[in-house]
C-alpha positions, 0 to 999 in steps of 0.5 A: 278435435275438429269437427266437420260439421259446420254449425249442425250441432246434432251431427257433431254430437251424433259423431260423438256419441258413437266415438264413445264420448260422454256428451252431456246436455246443459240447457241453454238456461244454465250457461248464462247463469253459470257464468254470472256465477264466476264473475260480475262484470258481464263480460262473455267471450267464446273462450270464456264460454267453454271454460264455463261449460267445462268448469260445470261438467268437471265439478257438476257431473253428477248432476248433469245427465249425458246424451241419450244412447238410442238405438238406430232403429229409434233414431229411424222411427223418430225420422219417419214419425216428425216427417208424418207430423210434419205433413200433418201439421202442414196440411191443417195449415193449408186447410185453414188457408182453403177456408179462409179463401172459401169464406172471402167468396165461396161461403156456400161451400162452408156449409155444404161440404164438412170436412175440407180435407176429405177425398170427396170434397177436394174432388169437387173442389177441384171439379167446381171451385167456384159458387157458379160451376158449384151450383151446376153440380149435377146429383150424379157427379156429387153421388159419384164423388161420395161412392169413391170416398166410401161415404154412407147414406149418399141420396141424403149427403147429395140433396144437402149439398145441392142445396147449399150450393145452390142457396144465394149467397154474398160473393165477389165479382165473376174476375175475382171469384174466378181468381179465386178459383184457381187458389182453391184448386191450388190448394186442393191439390197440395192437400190431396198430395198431403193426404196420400204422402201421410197414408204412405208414411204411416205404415212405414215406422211399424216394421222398424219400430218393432226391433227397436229395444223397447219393443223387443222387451215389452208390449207397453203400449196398448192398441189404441190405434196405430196412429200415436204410438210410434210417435210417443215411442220414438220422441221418448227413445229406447235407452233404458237408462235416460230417465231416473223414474216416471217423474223425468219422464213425464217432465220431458213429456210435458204433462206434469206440473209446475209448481211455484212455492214461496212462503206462503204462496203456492201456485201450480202451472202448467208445462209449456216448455216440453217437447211439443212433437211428444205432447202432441201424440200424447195429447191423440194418445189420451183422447184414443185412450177415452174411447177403448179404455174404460179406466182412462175413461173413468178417470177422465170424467172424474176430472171432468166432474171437479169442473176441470176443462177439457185440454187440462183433463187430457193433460192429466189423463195423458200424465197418468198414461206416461205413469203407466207407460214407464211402469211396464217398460222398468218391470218389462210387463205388457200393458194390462187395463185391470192393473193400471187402473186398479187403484180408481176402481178401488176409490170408486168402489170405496 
């Protein structure tokens, strides 16, 4: 059968999927292996590919898994939470390029201003991107811009900022810092665009994401804040049959190990190959967890008190948290902090 979709692989097998045929998945991995396999010389074809693909589904099935059958409504949530991602990430990278350019001849701002990304230093950004117009910043366009941005105890944020301003620093000559300048307004600019487009885009995934099939059986997700939730959901999909227990559901998301044994070696390592959009909400879902749940909290020092680093007692935090979500969604059950944490308190108590 043709398809009409040139070399866009996911459109060919979205028509597939809803024609009702079984598309099954094979990593990459597994077809040069497979073919090593059925001959030795090294030869590879496309023809010779397909027989190989075809071979593997025909006598392997049972051990390849097909497609996952989404729903639409997870399909539309997945759009809009990778673009809000995206955006996100984007902005971080022309944050770091912002103080990259402040640092070659502006380091005054570094100290004076915190958050490179906020609503008030961009506007005094904007307003005075060079060390001279900076320093010329009367108090009362500074207080003016920390009002709108809704920022407290403002006389003091004001004088500080004035002071390092207005403090010597090393800077280049007036045509080049003056060039300068203009980058810096540049990029102010494209990040204030950013902000407004994510605050835009982070309301728009939970009116579809509470029809989707996960949400109309259960509440699994506890209200740790808005902002991780759809994305975690919507990377997992709403298909009740995808994952066969917890274990592939936290080897997709990344968060469980890998271990390596042979003889008698044995060497656990972490999962780097995983779906970095869901390691990436499970990462804010975990460090939002440590605030609003007292079970992840005691869990997470517990790790930290076997001197375990931070990133990795998130990570295992982040695994327990996939545990707990897969539960409530198989036994359809909201979420409930004394059940899910239930055996620690034991242990504690022990």
């Amino acid at each position: 059968m043709r398809l009409p979709f040139g070399r866009n692989p996911s459109c060919a097998v979205a028509a597939l999927a809803a024609s009702g045929y079984q598309v099954y998945a094979i990593n990459p991995l597994q077809s040069p292996r497979a073919r090593q396999g059925n001959g030795v010389s090294g030869a590879k074809s496309d023809a010779g590919d397909a027989h190989v693909l075809a071979d593997m589904v025909r006598t392997g099935c049972h051990q390849l898994r097909t497609v996952a059958g989404d729903s639409e409504q997870a399909g539309a949530v997945k759009v809009l939470t990778r673009m809000h991602q995206s955006l996100i990430w984007d902005r971080t990278r022309q944050v770091l390029r912002l103080r990259s350019s402040l640092r070659e001849f502006f380091p005054a701002a570094l100290e004076a201003y915190e958050d490179l990304d906020s609503r008030d230093v961009l506007e005094l950004l904007t307003k005075a991107p060079e060390p001279h117009s900076a320093a010329a910043l009367t108090r009362a366009q500074i207080t003016a811009a920390l009002k709108r941005a809704h920022r407290r105890d403002r006389e003091a944020k004001t004088t500080a900022i004035m002071v390092a301003l207005r403090t010597e620093h090393h800077t280049q000559p007036p045509v080049i810092a003056a060039a300068y300048g203009v980058t810096v307004r540049a990029l102010a600019a494209m990040i204030t665009t950013s902000n407004e487009q994510i605050t835009a885009l982070e309301g728009q995934s939970r009116p579809v994401l509470v029809s989707t099939r996960t949400l109309r059986s259960t509440s699994a997700s506890p209200d740790w804040g808005p902002s991780w939730a759809p994305g975690v959901l919507a990377e997992f999909g709403d298909d009740p049959n995808r994952y066969q227990g917890a274990r592939a559901r936290k080897n997709y998301a990344g968060t469980s190990p890998i271990t390596r044994a042979s003889g008698k070696k044995k060497v656990v390592l972490a999962r780097y190959v995983r779906n970095k959009r869901l390691a990436d909400a499970l990462h804010l879902q975990a460090f939002c967890a440590l605030r609003r749940s007292p079970g992840a909290r005691a869990y997470y020092d517990a790790l930290r008190d076997r001197d375990i680093g931070y990133n990795a007692a998130l990570r295992q935090l982040g695994n327990r948290l996939v545990g707990i979500l897969h539960g409530c969604l198989k036994t359809h059950t909201l979420y409930d902090e004394a059940v899910a944490w239930n055996e620690l308190a034991q242990q504690v108590a022990a």
